[in-house]
matplotlib code that plots the C-alpha trace (Angstrom):
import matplotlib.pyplot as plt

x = [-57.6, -59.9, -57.2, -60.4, -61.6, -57.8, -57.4, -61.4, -59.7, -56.3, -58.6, -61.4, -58.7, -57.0, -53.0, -50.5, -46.5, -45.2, -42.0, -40.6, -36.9, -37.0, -35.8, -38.1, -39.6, -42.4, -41.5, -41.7, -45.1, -46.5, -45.3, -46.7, -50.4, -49.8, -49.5, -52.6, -50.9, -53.3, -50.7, -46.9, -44.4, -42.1, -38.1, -37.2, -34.1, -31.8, -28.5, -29.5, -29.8, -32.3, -31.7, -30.7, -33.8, -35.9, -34.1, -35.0, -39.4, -38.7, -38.1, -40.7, -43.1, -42.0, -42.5, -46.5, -46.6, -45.1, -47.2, -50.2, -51.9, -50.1, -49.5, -51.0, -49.5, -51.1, -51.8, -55.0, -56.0, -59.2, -56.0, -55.5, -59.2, -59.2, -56.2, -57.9, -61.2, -59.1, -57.0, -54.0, -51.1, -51.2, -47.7, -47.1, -42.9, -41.3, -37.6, -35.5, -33.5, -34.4, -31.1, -32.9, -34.6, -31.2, -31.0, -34.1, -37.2, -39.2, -38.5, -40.5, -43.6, -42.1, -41.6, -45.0, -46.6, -44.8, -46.4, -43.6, -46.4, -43.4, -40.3, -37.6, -35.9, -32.5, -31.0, -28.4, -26.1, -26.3, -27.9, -28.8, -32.3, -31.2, -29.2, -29.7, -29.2, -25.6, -24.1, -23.8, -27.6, -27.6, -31.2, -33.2, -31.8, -33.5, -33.2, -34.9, -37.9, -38.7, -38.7, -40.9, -43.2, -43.3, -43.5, -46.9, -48.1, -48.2, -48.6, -45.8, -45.4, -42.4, -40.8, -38.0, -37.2, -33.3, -33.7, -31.7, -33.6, -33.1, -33.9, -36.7, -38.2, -38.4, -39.5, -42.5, -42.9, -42.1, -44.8, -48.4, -49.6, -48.9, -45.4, -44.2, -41.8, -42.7, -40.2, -38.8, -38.6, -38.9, -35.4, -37.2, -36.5, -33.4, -30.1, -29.9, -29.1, -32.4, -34.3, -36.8, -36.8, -40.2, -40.0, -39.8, -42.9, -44.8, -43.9, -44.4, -47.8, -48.7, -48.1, -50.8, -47.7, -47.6, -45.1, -45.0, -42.9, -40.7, -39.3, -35.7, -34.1, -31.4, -33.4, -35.6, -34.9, -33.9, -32.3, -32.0, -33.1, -37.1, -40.0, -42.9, -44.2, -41.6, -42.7, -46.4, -44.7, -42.5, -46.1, -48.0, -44.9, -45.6, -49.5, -49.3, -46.7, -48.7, -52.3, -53.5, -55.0, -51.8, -49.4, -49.0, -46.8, -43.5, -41.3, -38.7, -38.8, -35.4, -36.3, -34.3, -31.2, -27.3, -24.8, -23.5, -26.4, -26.3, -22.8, -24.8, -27.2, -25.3, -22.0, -22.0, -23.7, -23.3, -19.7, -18.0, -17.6, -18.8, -21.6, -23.2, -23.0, -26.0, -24.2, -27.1, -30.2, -33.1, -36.4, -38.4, -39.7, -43.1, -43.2, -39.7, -41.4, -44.4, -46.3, -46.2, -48.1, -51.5, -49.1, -49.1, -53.0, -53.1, -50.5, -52.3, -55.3, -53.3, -52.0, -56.0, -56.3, -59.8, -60.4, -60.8, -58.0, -56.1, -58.2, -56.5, -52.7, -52.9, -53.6, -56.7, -54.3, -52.5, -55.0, -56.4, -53.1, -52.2, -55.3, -54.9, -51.3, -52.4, -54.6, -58.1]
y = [70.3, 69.2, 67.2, 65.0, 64.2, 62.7, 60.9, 59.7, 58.6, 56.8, 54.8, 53.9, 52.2, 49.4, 50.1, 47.9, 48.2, 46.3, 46.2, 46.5, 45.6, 47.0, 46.0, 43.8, 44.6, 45.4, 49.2, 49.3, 46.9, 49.3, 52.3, 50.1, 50.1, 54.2, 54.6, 52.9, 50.0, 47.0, 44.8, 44.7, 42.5, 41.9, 40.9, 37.8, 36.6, 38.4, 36.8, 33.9, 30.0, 27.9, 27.2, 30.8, 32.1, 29.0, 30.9, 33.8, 32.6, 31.2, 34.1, 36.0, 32.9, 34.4, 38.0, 36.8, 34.9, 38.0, 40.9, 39.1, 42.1, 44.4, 41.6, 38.7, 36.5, 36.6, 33.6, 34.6, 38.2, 37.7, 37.9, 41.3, 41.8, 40.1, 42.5, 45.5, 44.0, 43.4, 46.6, 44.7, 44.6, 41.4, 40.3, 38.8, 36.9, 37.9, 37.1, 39.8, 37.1, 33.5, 31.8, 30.6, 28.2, 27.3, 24.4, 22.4, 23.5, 21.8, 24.3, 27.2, 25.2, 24.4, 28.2, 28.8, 27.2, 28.5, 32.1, 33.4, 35.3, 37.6, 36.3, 38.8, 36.6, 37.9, 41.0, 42.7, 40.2, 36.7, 33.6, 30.2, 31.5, 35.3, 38.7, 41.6, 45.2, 45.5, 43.2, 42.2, 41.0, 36.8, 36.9, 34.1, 30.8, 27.4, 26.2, 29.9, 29.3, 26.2, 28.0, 30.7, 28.3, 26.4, 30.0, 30.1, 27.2, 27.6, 30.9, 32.8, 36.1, 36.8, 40.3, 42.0, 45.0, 44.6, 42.3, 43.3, 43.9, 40.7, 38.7, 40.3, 41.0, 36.9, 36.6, 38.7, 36.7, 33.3, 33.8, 33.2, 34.6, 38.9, 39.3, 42.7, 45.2, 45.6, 48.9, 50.8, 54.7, 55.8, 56.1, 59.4, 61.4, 60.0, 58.4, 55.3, 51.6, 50.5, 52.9, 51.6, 53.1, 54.1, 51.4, 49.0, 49.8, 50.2, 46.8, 45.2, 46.6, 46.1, 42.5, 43.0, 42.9, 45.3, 48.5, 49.4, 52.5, 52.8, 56.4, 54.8, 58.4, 57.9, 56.9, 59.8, 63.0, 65.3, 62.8, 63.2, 66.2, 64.4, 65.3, 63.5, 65.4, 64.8, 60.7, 61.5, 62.8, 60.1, 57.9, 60.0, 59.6, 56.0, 56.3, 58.3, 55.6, 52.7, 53.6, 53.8, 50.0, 48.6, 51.3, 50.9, 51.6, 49.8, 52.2, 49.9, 51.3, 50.6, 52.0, 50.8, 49.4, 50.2, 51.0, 47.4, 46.1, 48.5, 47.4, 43.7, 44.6, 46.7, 44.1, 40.9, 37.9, 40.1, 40.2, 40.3, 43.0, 46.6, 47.1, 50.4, 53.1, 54.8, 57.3, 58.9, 57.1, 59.4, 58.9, 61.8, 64.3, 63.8, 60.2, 59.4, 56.8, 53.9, 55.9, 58.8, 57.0, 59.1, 62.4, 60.2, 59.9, 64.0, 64.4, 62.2, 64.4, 67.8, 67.2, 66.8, 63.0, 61.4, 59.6, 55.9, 56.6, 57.1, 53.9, 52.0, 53.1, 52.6, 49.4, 48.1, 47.5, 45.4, 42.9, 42.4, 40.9, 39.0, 37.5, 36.9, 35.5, 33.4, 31.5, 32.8]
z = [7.3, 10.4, 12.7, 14.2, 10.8, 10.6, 13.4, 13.0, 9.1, 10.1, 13.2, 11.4, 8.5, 7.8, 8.0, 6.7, 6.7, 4.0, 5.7, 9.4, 10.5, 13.7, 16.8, 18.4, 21.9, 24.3, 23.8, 19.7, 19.9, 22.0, 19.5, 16.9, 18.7, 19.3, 15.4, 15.3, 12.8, 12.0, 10.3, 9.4, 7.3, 10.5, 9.0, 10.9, 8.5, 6.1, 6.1, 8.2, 7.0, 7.7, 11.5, 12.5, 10.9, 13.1, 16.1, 15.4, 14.4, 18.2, 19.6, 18.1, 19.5, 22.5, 21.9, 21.2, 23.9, 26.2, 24.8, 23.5, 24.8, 21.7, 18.7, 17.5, 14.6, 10.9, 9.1, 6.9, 5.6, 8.3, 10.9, 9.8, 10.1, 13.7, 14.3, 13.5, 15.6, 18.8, 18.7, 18.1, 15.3, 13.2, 12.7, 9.1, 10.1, 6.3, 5.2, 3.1, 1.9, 0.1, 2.0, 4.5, 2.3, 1.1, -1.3, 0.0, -1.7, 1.1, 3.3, 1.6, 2.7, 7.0, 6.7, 5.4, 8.1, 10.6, 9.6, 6.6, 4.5, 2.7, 1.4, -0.7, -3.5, -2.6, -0.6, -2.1, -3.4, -5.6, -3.7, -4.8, -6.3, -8.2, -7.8, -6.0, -6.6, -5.9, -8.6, -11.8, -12.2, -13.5, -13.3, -11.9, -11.4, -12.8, -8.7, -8.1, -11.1, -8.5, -5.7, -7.3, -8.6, -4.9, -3.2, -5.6, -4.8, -0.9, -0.8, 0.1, -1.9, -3.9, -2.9, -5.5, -3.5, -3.2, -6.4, -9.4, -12.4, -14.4, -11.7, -10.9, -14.6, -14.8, -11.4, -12.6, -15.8, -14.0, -11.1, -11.5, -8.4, -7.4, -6.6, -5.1, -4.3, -0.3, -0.3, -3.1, -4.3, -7.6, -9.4, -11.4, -8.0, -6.6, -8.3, -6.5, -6.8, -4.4, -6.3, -9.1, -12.6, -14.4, -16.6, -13.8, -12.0, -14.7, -16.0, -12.4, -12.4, -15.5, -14.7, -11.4, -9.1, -6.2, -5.3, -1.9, -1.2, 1.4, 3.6, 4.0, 4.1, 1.9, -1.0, -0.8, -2.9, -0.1, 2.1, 5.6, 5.2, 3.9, 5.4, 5.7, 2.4, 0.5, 1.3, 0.4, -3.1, -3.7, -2.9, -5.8, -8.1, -7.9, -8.2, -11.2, -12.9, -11.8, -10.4, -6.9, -7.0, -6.7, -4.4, -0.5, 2.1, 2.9, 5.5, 6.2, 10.1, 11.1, 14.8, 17.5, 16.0, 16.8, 14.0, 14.3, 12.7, 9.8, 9.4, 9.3, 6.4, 4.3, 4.2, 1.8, 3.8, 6.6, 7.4, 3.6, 1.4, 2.0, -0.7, 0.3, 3.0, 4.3, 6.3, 8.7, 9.5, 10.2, 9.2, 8.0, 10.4, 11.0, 10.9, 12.5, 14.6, 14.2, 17.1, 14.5, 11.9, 12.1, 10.2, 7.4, 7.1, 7.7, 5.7, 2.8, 3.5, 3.6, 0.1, -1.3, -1.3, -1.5, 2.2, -0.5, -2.2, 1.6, 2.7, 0.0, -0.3, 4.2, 3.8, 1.9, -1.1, 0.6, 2.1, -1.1, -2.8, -0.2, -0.3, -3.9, -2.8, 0.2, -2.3, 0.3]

ax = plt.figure().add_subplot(projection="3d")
ax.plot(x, y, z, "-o")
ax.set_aspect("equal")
plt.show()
């Protein structure tokens, strides 16, 4: 493999993360721009309510403002475009958690205009609209078929990632608009609660949702012991369940964060019961930081992929469903 013909690959496409929770600063935007990355679904609320998560879109106001040089907000798929024009990383502000809306319906469209592009239906544990993957699955709420249905109507797209399956079987039957899972790997190599089953991607793409697959270590079949192969398999697994028009990437980049705020995400509401235990966070080596996102284009390449089908899995994938989502 030609190492120019690479780099000329990963720069000359569009790249989209389907989901970043890192910690937010001048030092991980400009990682972002050495990775070369076009766009991202940037967390700003998991746990949080409504005015927590306005806190938190303020501050990230301010991180635009501050490093307007690095990142520019995305409102419109020709933002990512613009992005990729200017040299910059289009920031889409996404929520892992529908609490922030909490019982007023209204709110999915402030948040909408205020730049939420992504929004998870529930993480981890039972909210007002479904369940997540770490309880006894109620499926989707008649408060959460509203919100779905207002989600579709202003464009905001419906993520199941940490969504149990009942919830987010009828989500997929309830939406009329794309709905995805921004992160997931595939059950068939690993054992795990997070992980999707066969039957469960093929049914969300079957459906025309989207998967995006994620690198979280733990959820991968070697562990933290993964390389950045082992993430270009678990991508093909997916590819060969549901086809490469509707698979992209999703690394859930934790980079940055303390141990106290794993403690926060993998704790009932943040604070409440112990649901899970990651034990060692390390992303695979080769692409153990955003700056290191050009291995996964060689890598793509190194395992025999065509430079479309690369073209579409980094990113193009992506910017065609939201568009379909955003109602352009």
């Amino acid at each position: 493999m030609n190492t120019d013909q690479a780099l000329a690959l990963h720069e000359s496409s569009t790249i989209f993360d389907g989901l970043v929770i890192a910690k937010w600063n001048r030092d991980l935007f400009e990682d972002m721009a050495k990775g070369g990355l076009t766009a991202a679904n940037c967390t700003v609320s998991v746990w949080e309510g409504f005015k927590d998560t306005i806190d938190n879109i303020t501050e990230f106001n301010q991180f635009f403002c501050d490093n307007s040089d690095l990142i520019m907000p995305v409102h419109t798929t020709a933002d990512i475009a613009k992005a990729k024009e200017q040299g910059k990383t289009g920031i889409i502000l996404g929520f892992q958690n529908a609490n922030a809306f909490e019982d007023k319906i209204g709110y999915v469209e402030i948040f909408k205009k205020l730049g939420v592009g992504i929004v998870q239906m529930a993480y981890n544990t039972q909210n007002l609209v479904g369940t997540g993957c770490y309880e006894r699955d109620g499926g989707l709420s008649g408060f959460g078929r509203e919100i779905v249905a207002e989600m579709n109507r202003v464009g905001i797209m419906c993520d199941l990632s940490h969504v149990g399956p009942k919830t987010s079987e009828e989500v997929i039957l309830a939406s009329t608009k794309p709905v995805c899972y921004s992160h997931c790997l595939p059950y068939g190599l690993k054992e795990h609660p997070r992980n999707k089953k066969d039957e469960e991607l093929r049914f969300i793409a079957e459906h025309g949702g989207f998967i995006g697959v994620t690198m979280f270590a733990p959820f991968l079949k070697n562990g933290i012991d993964s390389t950045v192969d082992d993430y270009v398999e678990a991508i093909d697994y997916v590819i060969n369940i549901a086809g490469e028009d509707c698979v992209g990437i999703g690394t859930d980049f934790t980079q940055g964060h303390d141990q106290a705020f794993f403690d926060m995400l993998t704790h009932d509401k943040g604070y409440a019961r112990n649901l899970t235990n990651f034990g060692k966070i390390i992303n695979p080596e080769g692409i153990r930081t955003l700056g290191e996102f050009p291995n996964l284009t060689a890598t793509m390449l190194k395992h025999g992929w065509s430079e479309s089908k690369i073209k579409k899995i980094m990113g193009e994938n992506w910017v065609r469903v939201l568009k379909d989502v955003w109602g352009e």
